[in-house]
C-alpha positions as CSV (number, residue, x, y, z in Angstrom):
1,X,-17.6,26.4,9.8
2,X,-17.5,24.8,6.8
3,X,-17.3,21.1,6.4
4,X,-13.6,21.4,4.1
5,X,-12.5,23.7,6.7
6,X,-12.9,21.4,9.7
7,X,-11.6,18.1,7.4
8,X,-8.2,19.7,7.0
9,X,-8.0,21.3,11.2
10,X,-9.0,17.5,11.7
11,X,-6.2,16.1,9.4
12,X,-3.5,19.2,10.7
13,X,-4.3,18.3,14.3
14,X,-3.8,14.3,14.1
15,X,-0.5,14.6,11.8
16,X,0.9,17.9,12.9
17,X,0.3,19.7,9.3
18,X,-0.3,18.1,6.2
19,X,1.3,15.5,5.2
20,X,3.8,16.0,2.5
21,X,2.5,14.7,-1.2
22,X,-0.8,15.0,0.1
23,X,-3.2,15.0,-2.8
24,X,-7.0,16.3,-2.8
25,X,-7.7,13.0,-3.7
26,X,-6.7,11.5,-0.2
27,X,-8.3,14.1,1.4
28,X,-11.6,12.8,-0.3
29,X,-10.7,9.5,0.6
30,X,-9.8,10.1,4.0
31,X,-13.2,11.8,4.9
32,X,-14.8,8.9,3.5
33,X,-13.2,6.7,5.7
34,X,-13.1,8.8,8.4
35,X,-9.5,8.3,8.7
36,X,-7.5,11.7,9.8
37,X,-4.3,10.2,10.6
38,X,-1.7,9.7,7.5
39,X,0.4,6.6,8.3
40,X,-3.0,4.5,9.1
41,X,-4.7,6.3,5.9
42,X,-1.4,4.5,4.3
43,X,-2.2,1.3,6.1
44,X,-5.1,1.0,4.7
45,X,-4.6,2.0,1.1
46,X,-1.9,-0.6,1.4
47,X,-4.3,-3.5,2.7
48,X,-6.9,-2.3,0.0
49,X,-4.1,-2.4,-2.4
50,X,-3.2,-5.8,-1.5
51,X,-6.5,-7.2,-1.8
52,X,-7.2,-6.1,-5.4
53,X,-3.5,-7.7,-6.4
54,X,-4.7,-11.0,-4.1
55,X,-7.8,-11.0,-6.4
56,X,-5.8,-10.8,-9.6
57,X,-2.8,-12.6,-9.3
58,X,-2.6,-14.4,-5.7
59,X,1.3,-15.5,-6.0
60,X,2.2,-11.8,-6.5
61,X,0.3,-10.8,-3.7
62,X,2.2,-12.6,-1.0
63,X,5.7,-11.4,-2.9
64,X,4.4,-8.2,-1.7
65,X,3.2,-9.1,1.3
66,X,6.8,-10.9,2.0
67,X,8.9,-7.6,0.8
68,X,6.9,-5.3,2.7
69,X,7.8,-7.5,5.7
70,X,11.5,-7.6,5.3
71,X,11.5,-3.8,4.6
72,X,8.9,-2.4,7.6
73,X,11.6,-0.6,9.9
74,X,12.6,1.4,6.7
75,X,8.8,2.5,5.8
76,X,8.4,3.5,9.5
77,X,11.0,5.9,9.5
78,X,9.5,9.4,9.0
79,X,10.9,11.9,6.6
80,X,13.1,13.7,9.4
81,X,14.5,10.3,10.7
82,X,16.0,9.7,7.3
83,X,17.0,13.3,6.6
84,X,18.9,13.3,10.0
85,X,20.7,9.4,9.2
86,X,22.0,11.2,5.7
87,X,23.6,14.4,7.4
């Protein structure tokens, strides 16, 4: 089997399907890290994210760090949560 073919069963099995706005892009990214699930792929672009904003501007970075924070229970819902709250 192919080594694409066996990314994406890995990445179907520990998310239950692709992920919705997926790119090929995380795929790569996610075989590099050998990350298959999608919330702690996000995790971690987040953490990397913060660490090049620490690097540049450390005030800014814990504004983010802060907001993030206050707003966690909102990013954890998942796309059906919300969908359901609206109806």
């Amino acid at each position: 089997m192919g080594r694409m073919k066996q990314l994406c069963i890995d990445i179907m099995e520990a998310n239950g399907g692709i992920p919705p706005g997926m790119t090929i892009e995380d795929l790569v990214r996610m075989n590099e890290m050998e990350i298959y699930s999608w919330e702690e792929y996000e995790r971690e672009q987040q953490k990397i994210r913060l660490q090049h904003l620490e690097s540049e501007n450390p005030g800014e970075a814990a504004k983010v760090a802060e907001t993030e924070q206050m707003f966690r229970d909102f990013y954890n819902q998942t796309r059906e949560e919300k969908e359901g709250s609206e109806q």
